[in-house]
C-alpha positions as CSV (number, residue, x, y, z in Angstrom):
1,X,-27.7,-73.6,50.9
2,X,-29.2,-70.5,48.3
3,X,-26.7,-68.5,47.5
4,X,-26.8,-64.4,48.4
5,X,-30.1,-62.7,47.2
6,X,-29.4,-59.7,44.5
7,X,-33.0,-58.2,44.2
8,X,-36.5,-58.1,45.8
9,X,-38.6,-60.5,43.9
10,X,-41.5,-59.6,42.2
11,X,-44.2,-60.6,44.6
12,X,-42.8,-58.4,47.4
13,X,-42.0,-55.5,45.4
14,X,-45.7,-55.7,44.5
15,X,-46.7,-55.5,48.0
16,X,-44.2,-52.4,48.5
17,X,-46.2,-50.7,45.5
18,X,-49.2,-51.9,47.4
19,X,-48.2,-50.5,50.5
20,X,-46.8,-47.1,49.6
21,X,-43.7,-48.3,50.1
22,X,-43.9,-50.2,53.0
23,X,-44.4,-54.1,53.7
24,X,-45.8,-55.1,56.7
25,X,-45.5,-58.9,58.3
26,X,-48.7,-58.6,59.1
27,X,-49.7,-57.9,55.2
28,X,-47.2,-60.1,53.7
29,X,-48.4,-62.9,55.6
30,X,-51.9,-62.6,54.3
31,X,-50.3,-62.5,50.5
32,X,-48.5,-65.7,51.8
33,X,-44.9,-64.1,51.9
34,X,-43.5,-65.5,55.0
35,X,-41.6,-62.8,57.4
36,X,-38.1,-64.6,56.7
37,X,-38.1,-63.5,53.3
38,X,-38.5,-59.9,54.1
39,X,-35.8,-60.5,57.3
40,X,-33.9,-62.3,55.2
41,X,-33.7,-59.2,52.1
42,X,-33.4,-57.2,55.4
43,X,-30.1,-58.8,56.4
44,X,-28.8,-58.6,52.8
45,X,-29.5,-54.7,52.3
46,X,-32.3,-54.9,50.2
47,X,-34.6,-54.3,52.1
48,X,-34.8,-51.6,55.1
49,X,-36.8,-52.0,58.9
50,X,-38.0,-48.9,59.4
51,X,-40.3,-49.8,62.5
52,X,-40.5,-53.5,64.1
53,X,-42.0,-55.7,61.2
54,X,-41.8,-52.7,59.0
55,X,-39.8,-52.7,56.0
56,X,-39.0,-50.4,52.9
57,X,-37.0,-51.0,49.7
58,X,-33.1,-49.4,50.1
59,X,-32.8,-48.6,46.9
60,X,-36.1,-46.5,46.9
61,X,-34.4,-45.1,50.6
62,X,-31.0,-44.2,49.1
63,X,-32.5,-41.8,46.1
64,X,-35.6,-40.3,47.9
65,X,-36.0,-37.0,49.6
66,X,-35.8,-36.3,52.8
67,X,-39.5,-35.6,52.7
68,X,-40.1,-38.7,51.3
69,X,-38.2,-40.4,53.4
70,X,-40.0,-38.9,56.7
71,X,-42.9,-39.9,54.6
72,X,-41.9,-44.1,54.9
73,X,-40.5,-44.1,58.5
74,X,-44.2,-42.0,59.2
75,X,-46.1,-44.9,57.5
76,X,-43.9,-47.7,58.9
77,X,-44.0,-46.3,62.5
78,X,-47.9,-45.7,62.0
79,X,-48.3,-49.4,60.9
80,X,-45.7,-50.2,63.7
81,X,-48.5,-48.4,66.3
82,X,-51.7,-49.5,65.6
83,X,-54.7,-48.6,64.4
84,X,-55.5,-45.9,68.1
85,X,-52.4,-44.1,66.7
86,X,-52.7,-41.4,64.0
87,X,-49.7,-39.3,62.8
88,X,-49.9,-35.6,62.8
89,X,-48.2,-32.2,62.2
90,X,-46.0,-33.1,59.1
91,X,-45.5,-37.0,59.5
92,X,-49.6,-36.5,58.9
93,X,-49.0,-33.8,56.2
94,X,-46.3,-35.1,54.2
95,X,-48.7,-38.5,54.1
96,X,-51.2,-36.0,52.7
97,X,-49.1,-35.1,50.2
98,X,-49.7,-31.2,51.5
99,X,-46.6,-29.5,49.6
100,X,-43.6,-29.3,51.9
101,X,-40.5,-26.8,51.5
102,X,-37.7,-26.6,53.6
103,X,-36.1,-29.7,55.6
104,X,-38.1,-32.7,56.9
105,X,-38.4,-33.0,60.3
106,X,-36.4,-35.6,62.0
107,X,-39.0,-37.2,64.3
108,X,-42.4,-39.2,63.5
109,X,-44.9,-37.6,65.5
110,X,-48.2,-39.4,66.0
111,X,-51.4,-38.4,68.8
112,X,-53.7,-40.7,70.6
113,X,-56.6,-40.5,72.2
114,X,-56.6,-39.9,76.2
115,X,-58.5,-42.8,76.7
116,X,-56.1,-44.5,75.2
117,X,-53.7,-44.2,77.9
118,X,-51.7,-41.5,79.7
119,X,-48.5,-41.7,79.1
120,X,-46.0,-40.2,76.1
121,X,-44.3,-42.4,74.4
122,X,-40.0,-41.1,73.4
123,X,-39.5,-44.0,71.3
124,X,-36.6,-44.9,68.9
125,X,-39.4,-44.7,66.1
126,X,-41.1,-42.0,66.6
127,X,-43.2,-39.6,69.4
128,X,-46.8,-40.1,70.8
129,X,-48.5,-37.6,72.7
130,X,-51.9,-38.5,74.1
131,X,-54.5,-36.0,73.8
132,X,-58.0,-35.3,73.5
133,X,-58.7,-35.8,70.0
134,X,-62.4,-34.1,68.5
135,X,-65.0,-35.3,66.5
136,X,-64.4,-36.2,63.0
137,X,-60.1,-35.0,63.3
138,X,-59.3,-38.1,63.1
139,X,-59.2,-40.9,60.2
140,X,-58.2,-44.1,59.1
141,X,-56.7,-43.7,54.9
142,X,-54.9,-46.6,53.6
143,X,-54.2,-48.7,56.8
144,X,-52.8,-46.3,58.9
145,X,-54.2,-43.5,61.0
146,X,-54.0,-40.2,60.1
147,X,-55.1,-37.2,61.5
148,X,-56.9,-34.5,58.4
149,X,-55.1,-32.4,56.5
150,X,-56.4,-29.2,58.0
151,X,-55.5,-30.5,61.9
152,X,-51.8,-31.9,60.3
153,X,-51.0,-28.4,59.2
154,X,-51.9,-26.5,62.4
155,X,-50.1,-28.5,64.8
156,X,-47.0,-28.3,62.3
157,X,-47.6,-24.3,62.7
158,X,-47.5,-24.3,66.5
159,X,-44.2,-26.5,66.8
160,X,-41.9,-25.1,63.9
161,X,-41.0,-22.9,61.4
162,X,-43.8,-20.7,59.5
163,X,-42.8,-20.7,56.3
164,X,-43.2,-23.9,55.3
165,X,-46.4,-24.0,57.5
166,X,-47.7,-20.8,55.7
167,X,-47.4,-22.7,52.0
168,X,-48.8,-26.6,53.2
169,X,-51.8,-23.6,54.6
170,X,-52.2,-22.0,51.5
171,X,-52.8,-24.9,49.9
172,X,-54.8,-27.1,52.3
173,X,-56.8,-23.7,52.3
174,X,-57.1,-23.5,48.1
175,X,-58.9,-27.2,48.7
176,X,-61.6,-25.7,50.6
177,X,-59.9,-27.0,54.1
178,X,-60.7,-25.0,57.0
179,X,-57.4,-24.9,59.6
180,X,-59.7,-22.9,61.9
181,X,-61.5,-26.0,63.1
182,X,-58.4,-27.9,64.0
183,X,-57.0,-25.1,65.9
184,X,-60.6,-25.0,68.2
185,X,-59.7,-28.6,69.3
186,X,-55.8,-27.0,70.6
187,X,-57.0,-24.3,72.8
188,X,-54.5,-23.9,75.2
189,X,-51.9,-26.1,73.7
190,X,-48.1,-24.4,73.6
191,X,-47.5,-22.5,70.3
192,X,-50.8,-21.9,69.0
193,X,-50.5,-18.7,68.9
194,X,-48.6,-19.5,65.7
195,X,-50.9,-21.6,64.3
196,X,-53.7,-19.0,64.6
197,X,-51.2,-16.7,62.7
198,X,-50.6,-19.0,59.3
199,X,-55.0,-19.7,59.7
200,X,-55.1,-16.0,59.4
201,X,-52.9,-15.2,56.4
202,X,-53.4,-18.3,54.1
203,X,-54.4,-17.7,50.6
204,X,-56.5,-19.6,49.1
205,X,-55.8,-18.4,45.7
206,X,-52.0,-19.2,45.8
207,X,-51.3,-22.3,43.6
208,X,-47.7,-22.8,44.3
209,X,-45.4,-22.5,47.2
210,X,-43.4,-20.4,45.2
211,X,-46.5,-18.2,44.7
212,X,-46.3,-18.4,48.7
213,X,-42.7,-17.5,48.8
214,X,-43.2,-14.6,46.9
215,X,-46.3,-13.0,49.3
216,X,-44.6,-13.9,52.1
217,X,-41.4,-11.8,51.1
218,X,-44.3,-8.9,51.3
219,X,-45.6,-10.5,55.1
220,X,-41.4,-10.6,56.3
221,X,-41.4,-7.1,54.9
222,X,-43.7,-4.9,55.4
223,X,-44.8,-4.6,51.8
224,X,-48.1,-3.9,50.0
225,X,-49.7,-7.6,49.6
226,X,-50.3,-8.5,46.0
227,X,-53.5,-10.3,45.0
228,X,-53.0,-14.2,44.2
229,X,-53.3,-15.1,40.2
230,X,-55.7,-12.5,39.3
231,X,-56.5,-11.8,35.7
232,X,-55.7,-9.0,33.6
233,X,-56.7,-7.3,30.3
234,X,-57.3,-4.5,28.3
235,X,-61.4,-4.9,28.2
236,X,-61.8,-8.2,29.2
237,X,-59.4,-10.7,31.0
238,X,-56.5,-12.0,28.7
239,X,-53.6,-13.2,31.4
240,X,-53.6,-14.8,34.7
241,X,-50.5,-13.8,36.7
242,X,-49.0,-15.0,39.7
243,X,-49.1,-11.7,41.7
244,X,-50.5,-8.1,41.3
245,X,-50.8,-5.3,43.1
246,X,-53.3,-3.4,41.5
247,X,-52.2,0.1,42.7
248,X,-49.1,0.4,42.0
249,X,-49.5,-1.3,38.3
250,X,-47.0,-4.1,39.0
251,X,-47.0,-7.9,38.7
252,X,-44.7,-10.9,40.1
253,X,-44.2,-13.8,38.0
254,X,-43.1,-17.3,40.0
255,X,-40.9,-19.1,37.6
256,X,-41.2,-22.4,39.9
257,X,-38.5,-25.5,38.6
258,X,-39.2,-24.8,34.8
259,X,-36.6,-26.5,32.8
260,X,-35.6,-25.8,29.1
261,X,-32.9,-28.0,28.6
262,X,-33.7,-31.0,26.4
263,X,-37.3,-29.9,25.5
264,X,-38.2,-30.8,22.3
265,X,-40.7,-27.6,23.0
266,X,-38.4,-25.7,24.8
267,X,-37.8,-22.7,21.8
268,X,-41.9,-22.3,21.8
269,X,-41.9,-21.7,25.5
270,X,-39.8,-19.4,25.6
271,X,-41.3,-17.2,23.0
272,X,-44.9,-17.7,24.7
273,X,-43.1,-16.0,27.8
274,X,-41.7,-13.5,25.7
275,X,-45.1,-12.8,23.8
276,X,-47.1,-12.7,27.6
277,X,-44.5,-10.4,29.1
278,X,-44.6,-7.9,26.2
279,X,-48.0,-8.4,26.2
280,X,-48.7,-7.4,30.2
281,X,-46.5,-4.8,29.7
282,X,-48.1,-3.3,26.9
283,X,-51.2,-3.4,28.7
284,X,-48.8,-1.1,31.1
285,X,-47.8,-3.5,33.6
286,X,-44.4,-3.8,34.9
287,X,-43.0,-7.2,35.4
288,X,-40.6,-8.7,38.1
289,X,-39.8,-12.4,37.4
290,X,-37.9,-15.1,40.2
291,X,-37.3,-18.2,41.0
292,X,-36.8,-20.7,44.1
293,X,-33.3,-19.3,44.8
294,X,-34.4,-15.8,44.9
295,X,-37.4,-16.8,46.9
296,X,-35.8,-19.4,49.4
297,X,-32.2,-18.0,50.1
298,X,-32.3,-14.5,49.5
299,X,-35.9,-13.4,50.0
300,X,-34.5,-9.8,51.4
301,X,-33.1,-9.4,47.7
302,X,-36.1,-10.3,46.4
303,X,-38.1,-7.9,48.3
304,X,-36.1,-5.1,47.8
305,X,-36.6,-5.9,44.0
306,X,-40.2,-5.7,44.8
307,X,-39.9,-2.3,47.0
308,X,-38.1,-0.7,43.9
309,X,-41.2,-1.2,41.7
310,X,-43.4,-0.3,44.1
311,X,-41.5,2.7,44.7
312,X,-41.3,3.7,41.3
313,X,-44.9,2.9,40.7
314,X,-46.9,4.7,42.9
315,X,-50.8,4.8,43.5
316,X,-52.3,7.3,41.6
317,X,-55.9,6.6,42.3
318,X,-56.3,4.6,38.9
319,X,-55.9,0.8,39.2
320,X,-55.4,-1.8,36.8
321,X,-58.3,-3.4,35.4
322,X,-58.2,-6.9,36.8
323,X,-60.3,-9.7,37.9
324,X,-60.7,-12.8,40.2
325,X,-60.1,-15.9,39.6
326,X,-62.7,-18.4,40.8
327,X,-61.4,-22.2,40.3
328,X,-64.3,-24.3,38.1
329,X,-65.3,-21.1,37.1
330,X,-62.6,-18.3,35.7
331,X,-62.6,-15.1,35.9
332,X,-65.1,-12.6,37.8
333,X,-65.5,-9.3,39.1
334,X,-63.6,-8.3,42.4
335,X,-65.7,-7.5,45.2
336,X,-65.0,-4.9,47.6
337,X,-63.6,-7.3,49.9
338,X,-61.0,-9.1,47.5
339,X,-59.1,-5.5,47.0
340,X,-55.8,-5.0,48.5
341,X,-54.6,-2.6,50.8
342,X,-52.0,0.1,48.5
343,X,-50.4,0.3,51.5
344,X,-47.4,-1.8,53.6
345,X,-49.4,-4.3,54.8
346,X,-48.7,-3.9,58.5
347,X,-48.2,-7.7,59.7
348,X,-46.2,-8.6,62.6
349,X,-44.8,-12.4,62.1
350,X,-44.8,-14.3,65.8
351,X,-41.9,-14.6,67.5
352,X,-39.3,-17.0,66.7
353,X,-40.8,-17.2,62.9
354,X,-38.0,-18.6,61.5
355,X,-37.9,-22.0,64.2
């Protein structure tokens, strides 16, 4: 009789890189791994069934995210479905590697197409709804189905919060993604109203969903909107910083998850910090730095912080010399349209924002 099995054996964990995670019967079979070795790792703990036939490794389960772990039950149950089902709203997202903030959601959802059937399908897996899907929304990337990245993030927008929705926008939008397609092919569906709302007031320019945090702290707020990593100089652009408002003389840096401790370089980072900020100021800038907490949990704190400069800088009619930034290309001169608003920036967030 072979005694108790300790780890996953090389072939298999080769299939679970293979797979992004997940190992299949169907795909172990045609590598000639037979489905009672992965039940059998399955009934030891090594392994986990995340769908019927569907496994992942516990040990990769146990340490990841709760992202990442909606991200293997979304692959599994996709695999689990068939190739008429594609996931969507953050199941599809989070497989898009979109950037995600807040917590996962606790349900796979997946669409199929009405002439695939008419029912919905409440399983212990996961949800289908069946709906008309358009042209080209719809995909099949690495084995599974998947609906695009611009469709995934709308339909997130109608059913929850905004937040995280507005920074998976900003950044499908800063890939040259257009929401405003997907959300022609949901006419009429429940909650997209909201969806319209994130399509409206995604930045392109904003290259981190602390970036987003921070603009959307103006948005919850009522608060002049800054423009997204514009450049800045004396008499030609020298600095790119996270935030400016060009008015009022007054720039937001995102300090994102920046570690010092245990850099070997961590001394010569913090004096090329010091040297920009003396720098922008110098150049008379003033300078508000934060971070995720600030951002996250106490955004009215950080807003207020914002309202204080703004208060104490106020339009004269002189603005900052600054340009855009153009990705693949650097930095050019701000059209008309690219110009902020001195002003509170007047937004209304839908209803139920938060949820």
């Amino acid at each position: 009789m072979p005694g108790p099995l300790r780890c996953i054996s090389d072939d298999i964990v080769e299939l679970l890189r293979r797979g992004n995670g997940i190992v299949d019967l169907a795909t172990a079979g045609r590598a000639g791994v037979g489905g009672n070795r992965l039940r059998r790792l399955a009934d030891t703990g090594l392994l986990v069934r995340l769908a019927p036939g569907c496994f992942a490794s516990a040990a990769v389960l146990e340490s990841a995210s709760s992202w990442e772990r909606h991200r293997l039950r979304s692959r599994a149950f996709a695999l689990f479905s068939g190739s008429r089902t594609f996931l969507t709203g953050w199941s599809a997202a989070v497989t898009w590697q979109v950037p995600t903030v807040g917590r996962a959601p606790e349900r796979v959802l997946a669409i199929r197409p009405a002439e695939a059937g008419h029912s919905v399908r409440h399983g212990q897996y996961g949800d289908i709804r069946v709906v008309r899907i358009p042209a080209g929304q719809a995909c099949q990337v690495q084995g599974i189905g998947l609906m695009r990245p611009g469709w995934a993030v709308a339909d997130a927008a109608r059913m929850g919060p905004i937040l995280p929705a507005l920074v998976a926008a900003d950044a499908v939008a800063a890939a040259g993604l257009d929401l405003d397609d997907a959300i022609g092919g949901m006419a009429g569906w429940p909650g997209i109203h909201r969806a319209r709302w994130v399509a409206e007031h995604a930045d392109p320019r904003a290259e981190s969903p602390l970036e987003t945090l921070g603009r959307f702290a103006c948005l919850q707020f009522d608060l002049p909107l800054p423009v997204s990593n514009a450049w800045v100089g004396d008499i030609e652009p020298e600095y790119r910083v996270d935030g400016l408002w060009p008015f009022h003389g007054v720039v937001f840096e995102a300090d994102g998850a920046l570690k010092y401790d245990n850099r070997p370089d961590a001394s010569r980072i913090v004096s090329r910090q010091g040297e920009r900020e003396w720098r922008l100021r110098r150049l008379g800038l003033e300078v508000v730095r934060f971070g995720w907490d600030l951002a996250w949990r106490r955004r009215a704190e950080l807003a207020g912080r914002f309202a204080a400069l703004l208060r104490d800088n106020p339009p004269d009619g002189r603005p900052v010399r600054w340009w855009k930034h153009v990705p693949g290309v650097g930095a050019v001169e701000p059209e008309a349209a690219d110009w902020p608003s001195p002003g509170p920036s007047g937004v209304v967030l839908p209803a139920g924002w938060e949820r």
